[in-house]
C-alpha positions as CSV (number, residue, x, y, z in Angstrom):
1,X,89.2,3.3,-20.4
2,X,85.5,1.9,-20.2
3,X,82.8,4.2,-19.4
4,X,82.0,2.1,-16.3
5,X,85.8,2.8,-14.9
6,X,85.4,6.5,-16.0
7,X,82.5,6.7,-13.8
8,X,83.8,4.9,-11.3
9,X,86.7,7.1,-11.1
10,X,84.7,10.7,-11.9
11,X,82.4,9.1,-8.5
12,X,85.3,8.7,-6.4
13,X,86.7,12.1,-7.0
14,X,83.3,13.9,-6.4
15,X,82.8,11.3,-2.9
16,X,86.6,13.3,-1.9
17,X,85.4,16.6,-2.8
18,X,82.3,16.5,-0.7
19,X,84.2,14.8,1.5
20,X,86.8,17.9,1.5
21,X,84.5,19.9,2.0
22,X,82.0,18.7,4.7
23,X,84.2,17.6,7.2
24,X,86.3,21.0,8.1
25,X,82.7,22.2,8.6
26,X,82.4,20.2,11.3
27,X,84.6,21.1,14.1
28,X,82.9,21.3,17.2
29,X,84.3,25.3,18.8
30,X,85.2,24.7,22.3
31,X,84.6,27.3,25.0
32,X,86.2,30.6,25.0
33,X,86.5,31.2,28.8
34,X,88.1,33.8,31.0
35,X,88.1,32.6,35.2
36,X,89.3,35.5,37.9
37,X,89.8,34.3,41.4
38,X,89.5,37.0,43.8
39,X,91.1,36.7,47.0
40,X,92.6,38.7,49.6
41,X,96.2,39.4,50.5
42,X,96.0,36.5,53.6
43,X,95.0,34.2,50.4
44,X,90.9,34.1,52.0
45,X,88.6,33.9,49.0
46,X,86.8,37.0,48.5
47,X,82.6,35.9,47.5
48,X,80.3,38.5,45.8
49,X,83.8,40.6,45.0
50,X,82.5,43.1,41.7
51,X,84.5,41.8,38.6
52,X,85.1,43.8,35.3
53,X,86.8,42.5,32.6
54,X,87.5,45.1,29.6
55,X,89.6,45.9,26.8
56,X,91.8,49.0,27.0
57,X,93.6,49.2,23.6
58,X,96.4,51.9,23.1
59,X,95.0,52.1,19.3
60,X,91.6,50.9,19.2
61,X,90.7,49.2,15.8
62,X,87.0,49.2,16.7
63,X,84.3,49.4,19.5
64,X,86.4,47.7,23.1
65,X,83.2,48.4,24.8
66,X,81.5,45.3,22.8
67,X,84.2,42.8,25.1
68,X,83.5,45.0,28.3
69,X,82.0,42.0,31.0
70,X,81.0,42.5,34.5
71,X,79.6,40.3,37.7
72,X,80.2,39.4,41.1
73,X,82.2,36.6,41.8
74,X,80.5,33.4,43.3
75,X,80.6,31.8,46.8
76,X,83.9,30.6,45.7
77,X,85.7,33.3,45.2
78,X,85.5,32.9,40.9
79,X,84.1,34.9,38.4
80,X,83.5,33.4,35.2
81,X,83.1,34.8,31.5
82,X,82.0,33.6,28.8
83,X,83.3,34.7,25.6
84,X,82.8,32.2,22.9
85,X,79.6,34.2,21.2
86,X,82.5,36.6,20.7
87,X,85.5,33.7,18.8
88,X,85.1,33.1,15.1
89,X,87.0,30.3,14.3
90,X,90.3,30.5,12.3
91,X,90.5,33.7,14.0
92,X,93.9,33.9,15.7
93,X,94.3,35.3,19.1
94,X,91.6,36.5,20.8
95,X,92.0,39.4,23.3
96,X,94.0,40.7,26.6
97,X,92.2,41.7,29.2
98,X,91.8,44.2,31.9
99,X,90.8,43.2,35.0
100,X,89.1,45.3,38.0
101,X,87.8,43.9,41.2
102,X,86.6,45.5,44.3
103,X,84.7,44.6,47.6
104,X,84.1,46.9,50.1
105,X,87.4,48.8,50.3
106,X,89.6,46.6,48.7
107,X,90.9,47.0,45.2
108,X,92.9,44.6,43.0
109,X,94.0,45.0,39.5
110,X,95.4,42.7,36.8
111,X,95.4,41.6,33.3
112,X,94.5,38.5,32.1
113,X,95.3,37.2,28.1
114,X,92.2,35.4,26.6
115,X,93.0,32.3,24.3
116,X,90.7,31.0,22.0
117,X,88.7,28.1,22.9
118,X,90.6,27.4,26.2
119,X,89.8,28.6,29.8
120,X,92.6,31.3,30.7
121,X,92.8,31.5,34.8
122,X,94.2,34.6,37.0
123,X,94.2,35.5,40.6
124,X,93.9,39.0,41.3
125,X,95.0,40.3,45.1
126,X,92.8,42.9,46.5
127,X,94.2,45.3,48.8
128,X,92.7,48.3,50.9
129,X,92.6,51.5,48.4
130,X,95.0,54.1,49.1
């Protein structure tokens, strides 16, 4: 083997490593994104309902208060969170969710199960409180 082959050959393998390496680096991370629509038992959309989101673990592993999220919803009835700040990639699974609303008297629970760069939807239902 010549040396020019030899180099050739050593160039083509360090051109794959770098190669190997660069390119998993460069995934773009989609949004992590959790989206509650509040509306009342008629199905009317309920705007500037409060909306919490928080964890509620049986056996907490850490802080749950860190994923706690609150806001009002908008003129549409939605609520959105953001929790991509929160998703490392090649992390698997992210988190399920409580969910709390009220407006005025009305109270609705539910649960919602946040995937990892997708945009997980729920409805919740809010009813008078008894």
């Amino acid at each position: 083997m010549t040396s020019s082959t030899f180099r050739r050959a050593l160039t083509g393998v360090l051109v794959l490593a770098i190669m190997a390496v660069v390119f998993p680096s460069c995934t773009k991370e989609e949004p992590t994104v959790a989206r509650i629509t509040v509306k009342r038992e008629d199905g009317s959309i309920v705007p500037g309902a409060y909306v919490k989101l928080f964890a509620n673990p049986q056996y907490p592993l850490g802080d749950p208060n860190r994923l706690t999220k609150e806001t009002n919803a908008n003129d549409s009835g939605i609520a959105e969170f953001d929790y991509t700040d929160y998703y490392e990639q090649g992390q698997s699974g992210f988190a399920v969710m409580d969910i709390l609303c009220t407006y005025d008297t009305l109270v609705g629970e539910g649960i919602i199960k946040i995937i990892e760069e997708e945009t997980a939807e729920e409805t919740v239902i809010i009813l008078p409180a008894q």
